[in-house]
N, C-alpha and C positions, 0 to 999 in steps of 0.2 A: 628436307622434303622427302626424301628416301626413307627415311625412318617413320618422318609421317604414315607416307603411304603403307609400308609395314606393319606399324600398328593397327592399323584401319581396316589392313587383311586381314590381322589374325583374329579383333574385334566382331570381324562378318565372320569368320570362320568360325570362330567359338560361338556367335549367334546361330549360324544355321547347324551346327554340329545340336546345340542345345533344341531347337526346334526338330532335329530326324530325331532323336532319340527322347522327345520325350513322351512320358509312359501314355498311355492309350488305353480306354476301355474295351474290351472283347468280349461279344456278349456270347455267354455259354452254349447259343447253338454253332458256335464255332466250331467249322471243319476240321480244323487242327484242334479240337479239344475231344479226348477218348473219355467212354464212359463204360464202365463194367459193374454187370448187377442188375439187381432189378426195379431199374428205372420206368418211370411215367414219361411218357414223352407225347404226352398232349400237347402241351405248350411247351415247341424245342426251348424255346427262350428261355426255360426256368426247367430244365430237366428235375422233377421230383422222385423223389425213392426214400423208402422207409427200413427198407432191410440193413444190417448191420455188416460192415465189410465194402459196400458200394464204395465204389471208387472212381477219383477221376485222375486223367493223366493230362501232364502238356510239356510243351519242350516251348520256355520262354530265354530274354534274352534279358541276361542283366542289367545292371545288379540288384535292382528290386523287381518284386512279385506282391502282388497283393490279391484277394481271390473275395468276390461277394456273393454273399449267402444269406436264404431265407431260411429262417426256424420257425415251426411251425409253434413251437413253444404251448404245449397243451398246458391246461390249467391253471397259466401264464405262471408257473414255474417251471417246469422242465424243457431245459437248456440239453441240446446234442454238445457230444463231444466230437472232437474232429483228430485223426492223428497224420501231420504234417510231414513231409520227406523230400526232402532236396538232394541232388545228387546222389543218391542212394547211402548216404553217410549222417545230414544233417536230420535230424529227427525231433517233434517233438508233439506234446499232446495241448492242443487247444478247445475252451468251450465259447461255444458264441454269446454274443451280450443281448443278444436281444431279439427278436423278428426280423430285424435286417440288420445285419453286422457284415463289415469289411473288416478284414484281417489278412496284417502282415504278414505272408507267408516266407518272403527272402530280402535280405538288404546286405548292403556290403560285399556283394559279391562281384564277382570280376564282370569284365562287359560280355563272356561268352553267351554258348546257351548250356542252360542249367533244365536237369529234369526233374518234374513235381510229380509226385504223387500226393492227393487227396481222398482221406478214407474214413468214413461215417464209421464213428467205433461204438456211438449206441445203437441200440436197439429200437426195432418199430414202436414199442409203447412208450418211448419217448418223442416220442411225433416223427414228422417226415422233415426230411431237408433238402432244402433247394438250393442248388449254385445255380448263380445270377450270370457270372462273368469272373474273367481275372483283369488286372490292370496289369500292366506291363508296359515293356518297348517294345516287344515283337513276338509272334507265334511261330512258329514250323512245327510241319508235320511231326510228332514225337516219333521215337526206335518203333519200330513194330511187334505188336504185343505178341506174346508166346504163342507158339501153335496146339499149346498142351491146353488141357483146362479141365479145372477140377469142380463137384458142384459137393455142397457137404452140408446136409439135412440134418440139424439136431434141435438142441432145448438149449434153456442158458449156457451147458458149457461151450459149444460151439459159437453161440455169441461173442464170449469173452468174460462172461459177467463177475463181476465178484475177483477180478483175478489183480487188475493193477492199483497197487497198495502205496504209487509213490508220490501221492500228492493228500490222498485223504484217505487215514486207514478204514479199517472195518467200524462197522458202527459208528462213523461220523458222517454228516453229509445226505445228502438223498443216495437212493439207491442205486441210481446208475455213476454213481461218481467214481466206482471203481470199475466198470467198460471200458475194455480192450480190446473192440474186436479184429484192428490189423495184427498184433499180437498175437492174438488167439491160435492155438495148435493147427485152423486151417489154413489163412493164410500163410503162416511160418511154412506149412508144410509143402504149399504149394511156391511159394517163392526158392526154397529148397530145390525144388524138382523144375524150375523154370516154366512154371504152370501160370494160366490167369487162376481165380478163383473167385466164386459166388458163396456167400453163404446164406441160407434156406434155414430161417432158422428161427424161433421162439421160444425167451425163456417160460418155464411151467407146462410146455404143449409135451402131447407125448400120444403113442400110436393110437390105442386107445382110450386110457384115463389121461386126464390132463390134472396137474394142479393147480391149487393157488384160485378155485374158483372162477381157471380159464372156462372157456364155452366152448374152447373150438380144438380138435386134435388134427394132427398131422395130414391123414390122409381127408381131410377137410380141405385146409388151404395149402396143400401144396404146388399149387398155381395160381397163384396169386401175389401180384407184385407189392401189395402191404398183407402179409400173411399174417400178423396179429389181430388187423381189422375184419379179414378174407373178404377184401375187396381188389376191385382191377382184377381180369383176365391177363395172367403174363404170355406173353409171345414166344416160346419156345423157341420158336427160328432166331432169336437175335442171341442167343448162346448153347450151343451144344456141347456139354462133357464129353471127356473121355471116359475120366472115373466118376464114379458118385457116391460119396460115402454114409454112411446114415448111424446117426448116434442116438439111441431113441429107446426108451425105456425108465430111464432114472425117475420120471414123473410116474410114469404106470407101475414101478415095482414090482410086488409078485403077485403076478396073475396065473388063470388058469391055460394051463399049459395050453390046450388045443384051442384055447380062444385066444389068446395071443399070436401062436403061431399063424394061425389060420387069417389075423389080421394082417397079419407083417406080410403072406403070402398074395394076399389079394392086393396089397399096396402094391407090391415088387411088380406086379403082373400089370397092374393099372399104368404105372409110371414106364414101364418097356412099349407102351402106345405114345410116348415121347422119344424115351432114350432107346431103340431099340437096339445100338452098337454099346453100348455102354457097360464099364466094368462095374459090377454094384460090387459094393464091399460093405459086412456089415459089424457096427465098430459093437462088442463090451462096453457099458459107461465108464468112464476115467474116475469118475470118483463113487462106483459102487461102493456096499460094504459088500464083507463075506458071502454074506444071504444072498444077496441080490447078486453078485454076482455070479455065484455058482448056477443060479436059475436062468442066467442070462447066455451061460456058455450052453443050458440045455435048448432054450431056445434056438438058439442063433444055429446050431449043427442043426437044427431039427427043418427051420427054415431053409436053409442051404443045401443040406440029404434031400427035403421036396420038390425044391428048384432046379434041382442038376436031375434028378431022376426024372423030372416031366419036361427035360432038354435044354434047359436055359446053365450053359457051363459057364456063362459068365456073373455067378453070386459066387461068392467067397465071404470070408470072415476072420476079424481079427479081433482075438482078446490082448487086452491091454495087461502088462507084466503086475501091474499094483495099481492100491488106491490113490490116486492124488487129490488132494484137499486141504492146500497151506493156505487157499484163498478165504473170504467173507461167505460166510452162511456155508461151509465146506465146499468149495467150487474150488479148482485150481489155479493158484497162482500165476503168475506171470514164467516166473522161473519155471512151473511144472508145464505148462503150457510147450518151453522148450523139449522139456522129454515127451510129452507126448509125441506131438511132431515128430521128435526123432524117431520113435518106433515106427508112425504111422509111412513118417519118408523111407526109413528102410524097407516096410513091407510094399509099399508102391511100387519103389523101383523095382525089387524082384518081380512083383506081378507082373509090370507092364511092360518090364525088359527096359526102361528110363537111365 
């Protein structure tokens, strides 16, 4: 009888054990789920964002995670990419299947809690993407995000574009299939520096000429939460930089000296009606040639000499040591993406005293 009864407890025990834990749907306007970037938040229920880098965070509890997402899937081929990270160790790069796809984000892991990060690695002309919710057994409030934050305005390199080579080289594949943008030299650099970071950013756009038969240049949509479409007014108050870096040029090439400068000068002045604390920092293209670049170091002191002399001491500028271009269509690779960063993380920390 005593054994009976024994078994019959452990029977209900492993029933209700199996009933608290198991997984549960959470729908993305959850409290305990963070979002960094620049999100649409029409309908909290399906947080939308098209910029590349947007991210989301949550602290769930094992051993599986599963996370659901809308893709806007333009011209019903192009598929976002997503790049996956669990406990800041397990990593890896997934695309979605379809207009609504769930994907596994964690199994096999232990009962604790585990921290996600999700991070949109294409680009807005690959449509917008929506998280739905995650499935899991339980949410808590995630670590509390950096108090640093960086915001980094550029053209595809700052995207990612063209850089990660390890699933489908150059010239195979649609063109976003080599999209890295958690990779890319601004997040790296700001996860370096224990920073959040936004990236601002459109490949072909450029201050004043844009390529590629874009329509729209920088100081166009740069408030705008789909900045390739330059639609949505973004809300400034939901992320304020410390720094803001701006890599912008490589589309416009050489232009005429005082018309260039004179554009970059009126952007710098425009955008300090947001950032008015903020350190601007203005990057050389990472993968100029010769030409271009030596035009760009004329520019960049010319802009900086005008800004410090009419009292804004906070522009600066930094040229990057060389060309990088191991990537698709000359963009920088993955691997160059690490040196970037590193130059850019050592010149921040000096600036900001970091």
């Amino acid at each position: 009888m005593r054994s009976f009864l024994f078994l019959l407890a452990l029977v209900c025990t492993s029933q209700l054990f199996a009933q608290t834990f198991k997984p549960r749907f959470f729908p993305a306007g959850d409290s305990r789920l963070q979002y960094t970037g620049r999100f649409d938040f029409s309908n909290p229920q399906t947080p939308r964002a098209w910029q590349p880098g947007v991210y989301l965070e949550a602290s769930f509890e094992g051993p599986e995670c599963a996370i659901v997402v809308n893709d806007e899937v333009p011209w019903a081929q192009s598929r976002n990419y997503l790049q996956v990270v669990v406990d800041d160790t397990l990593m890896w790069r997934v695309q979605t299947r379809g207009k609504r796809d769930t994907i596994r984000v964690a199994k096999g892991l232990s009962k604790g809690w585990h921290k996600l990060v999700v991070a949109k690695n294409t680009e807005a002309g690959i449509g917008y993407l929506e998280f739905a919710g995650l499935i899991t057994r339980n949410l808590r409030q995630p670590p509390q995000k950096p108090a640093r934050r960086i915001e980094f305005f550029g053209n595809s390199i700052t995207c990612g574009t063209g850089s990660d080579l390890s699933a489908i080289g150059c010239g195979k594949g649609q063109w976003h299939d080599q999209h890295n943008a958690y990779l890319s030299y601004g997040p790296t650099t700001a996860r370096t520096l224990n920073a959040q970071w936004q990236l601002s950013a459109v490949s072909g756009i450029g201050l004043i000429r844009s390529c590629c038969n874009l329509s729209i240049t920088m100081p166009q949509v740069w408030n705008k939460v789909n900045m390739r479409g330059d639609s949505i007014v973004w809300d400034f108050s939901r992320y304020t930089p410390d720094v803001v870096t701006f890599c912008l040029g490589q589309n416009d090439g050489i232009q005429d000296s005082a018309t260039f400068c004179g554009a970059y000068v009126q952007f710098l002045k425009t955008m300090r009606t947001q950032y008015p604390a903020a350190a601007f920092v203005l990057l050389t293209s990472p993968m100029a040639d010769d030409q271009l670049r030596a035009a760009q170091h004329n520019y960049l002191d010319g802009v900086v000499r005008y800004m410090q002399a009419a009292g804004d001491k906070k522009v600066s500028r930094y040229f990057f040591s060389k060309r990088y271009h191991n990537g698709c269509d000359s963009h920088p690779d993955l691997a160059e993406h690490k040196q970037i960063a590193a130059e850019l993380t050592a010149y921040l920390k000096q600036l900001m005293q970091w």
